[in-house]
N, C-alpha and C positions, 0 to 999 in steps of 0.2 A: 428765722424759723429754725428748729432745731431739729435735726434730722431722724428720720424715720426709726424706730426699735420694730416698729411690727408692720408686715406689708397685709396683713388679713385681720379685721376686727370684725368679730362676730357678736351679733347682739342675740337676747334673748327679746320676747315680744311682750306677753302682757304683764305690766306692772315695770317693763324698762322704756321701752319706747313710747309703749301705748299705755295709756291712763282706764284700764280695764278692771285693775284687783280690786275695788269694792263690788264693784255688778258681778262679777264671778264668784266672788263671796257669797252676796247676798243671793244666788242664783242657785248654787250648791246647794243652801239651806232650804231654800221655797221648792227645791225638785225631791228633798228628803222627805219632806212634809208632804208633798202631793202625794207618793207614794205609801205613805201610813207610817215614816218612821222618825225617828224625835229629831228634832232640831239641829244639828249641828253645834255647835258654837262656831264665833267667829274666827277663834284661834286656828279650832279642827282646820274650819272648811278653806283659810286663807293659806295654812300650810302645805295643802295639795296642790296649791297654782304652782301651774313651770313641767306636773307630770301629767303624760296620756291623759284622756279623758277619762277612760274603763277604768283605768289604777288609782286616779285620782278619787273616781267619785266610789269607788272599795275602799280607798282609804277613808275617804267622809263618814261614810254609813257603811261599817263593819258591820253590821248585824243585817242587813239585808241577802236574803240567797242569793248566789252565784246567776241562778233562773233570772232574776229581778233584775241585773246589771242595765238589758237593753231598756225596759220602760225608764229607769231612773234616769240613762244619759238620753233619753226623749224629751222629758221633763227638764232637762237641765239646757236644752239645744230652745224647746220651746219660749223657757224666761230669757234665755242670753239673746233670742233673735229678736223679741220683743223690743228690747231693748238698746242693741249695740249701735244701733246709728246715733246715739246721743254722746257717742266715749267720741273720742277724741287722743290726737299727741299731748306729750304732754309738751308744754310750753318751753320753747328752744328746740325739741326734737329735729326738728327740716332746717334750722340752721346749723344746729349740730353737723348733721349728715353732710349738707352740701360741704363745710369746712372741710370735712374729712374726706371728701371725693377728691377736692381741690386740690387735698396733697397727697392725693393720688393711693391713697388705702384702698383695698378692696372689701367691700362691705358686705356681711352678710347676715343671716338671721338662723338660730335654731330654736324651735319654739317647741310645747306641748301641745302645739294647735294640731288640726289635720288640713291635709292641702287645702281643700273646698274654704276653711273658714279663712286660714292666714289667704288666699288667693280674694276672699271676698275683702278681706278688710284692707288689703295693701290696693286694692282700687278704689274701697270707697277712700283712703286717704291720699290718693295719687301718687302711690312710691312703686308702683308694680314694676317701673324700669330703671329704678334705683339699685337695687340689690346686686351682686353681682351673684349669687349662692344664695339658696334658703332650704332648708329643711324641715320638716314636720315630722311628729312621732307616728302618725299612720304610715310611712313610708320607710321607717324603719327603726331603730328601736328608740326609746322614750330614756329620757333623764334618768340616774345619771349615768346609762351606758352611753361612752363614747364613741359608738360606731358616728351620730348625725357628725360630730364633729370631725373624725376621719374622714370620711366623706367628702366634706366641705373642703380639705384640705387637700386631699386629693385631686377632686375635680380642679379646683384652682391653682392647685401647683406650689402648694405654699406649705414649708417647713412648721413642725412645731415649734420650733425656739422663734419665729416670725409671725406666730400668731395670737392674739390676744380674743379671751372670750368675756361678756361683761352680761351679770344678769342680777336679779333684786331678790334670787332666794338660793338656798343652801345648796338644790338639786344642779343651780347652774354654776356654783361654784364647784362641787364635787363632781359634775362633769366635766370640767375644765382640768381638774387636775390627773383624772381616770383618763383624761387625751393627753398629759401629758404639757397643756398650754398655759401659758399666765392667763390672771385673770383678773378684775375688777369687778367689785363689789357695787350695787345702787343701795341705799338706806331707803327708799321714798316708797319701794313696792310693796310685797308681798310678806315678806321673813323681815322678822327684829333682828338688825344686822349687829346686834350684838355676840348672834351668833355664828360669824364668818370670819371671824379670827382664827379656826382651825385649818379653813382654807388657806390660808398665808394670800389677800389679797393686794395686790400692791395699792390699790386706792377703796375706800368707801365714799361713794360720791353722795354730800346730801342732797342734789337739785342736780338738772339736768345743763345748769349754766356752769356747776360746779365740776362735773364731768366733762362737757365740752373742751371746759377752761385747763380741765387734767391731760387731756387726750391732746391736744395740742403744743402743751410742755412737753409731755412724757412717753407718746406713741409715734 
């Protein structure tokens, strides 16, 4: 076993862990629509996973008034609850983690979720006493300001140059470098990781056995 580079790995949630970015896609568009405004595209609407909800879905549907914000993330809360007991990890995720507990990393999560959803979903997946650290953007500020990650690093006690952050789109890689921490890229989520080379990521993982199998050579 090759010894430790980072004692703090911090993941991102939907589309790195969890198998969530198509329904969030397709969720954005049906709550655009409900509300009287065009379609999204799939591009738009996939490009906003990873930030705040409010930001994201202003980013989706620019042309909707500031007034509209609340209905539109009702609609968008309405199709995602609909729904979310069908997602699931993605396949290796819980053997991933366990490996990496085993060698003793501290695990944790910052997401663009808000507490109430990431709290609901790490129970229905039975990881709520897994984590060691989690943050959400309603608790304090959203991708890619580095405060959730300060934070994180603080409460745990753990150096930048000892911490690694790893997410599937550009918000989590541009927060990783705004804290100052390495980071690793996923190909499989949200963003075409073609464009995360300006992040300087040490790895692009295409599958979650492929990152495992990274994490364990090389963290």
């Amino acid at each position: 076993m090759t010894p430790k580079q980072f004692d703090l790995i911090i993941f991102d949630w939907d589309g790195t862990l969890f198998d969530s970015t198509a329904l969030i896609t397709r969720c954005i568009q049906a709550s655009a629509v409900d509300v009287g405004m065009a379609e999204p595209s799939r591009e738009s609407a996939s490009y906003v996973i990873g930030m705040a909800l409010p930001e994201a879905l202003a980013h989706a549907v620019p042309d909707l008034p500031t007034a509209r914000y609340p209905e539109l993330s009702l609609r968008f809360r309405h199709h995602y609850l609909a729904a979310q007991h069908d997602l699931m990890l993605f396949d290796g995720t819980l053997e991933m983690l366990a490996a990496l507990k085993a060698r003793r990393h501290l695990l944790a999560v910052a997401t663009g979720k808000n507490r109430r959803g990431l709290d609901d979903v790490l129970k229905a997946v039975e990881l709520q006493n897994l984590f060691d650290g989690t943050r959400t953007a309603d608790e304090t500020a959203g991708k890619p300001d580095p405060r959730m990650l300060f934070e994180l690093m603080h409460e745990l006690e753990i150096a930048p140059d000892r911490t690694l952050m790893i997410g599937d789109t550009t918000h989590d890689l541009q927060l990783a470098g705004n804290a100052g921490v390495a980071c690793v890229g996923v190909g499989y989520g949200a963003h075409d990781h073609s464009n995360f080379a300006a992040f300087k990521p040490l790895h692009v993982a295409a599958s979650v056995p492929d990152l495992h199998a990274w994490l364990l050579e090389n963290a």
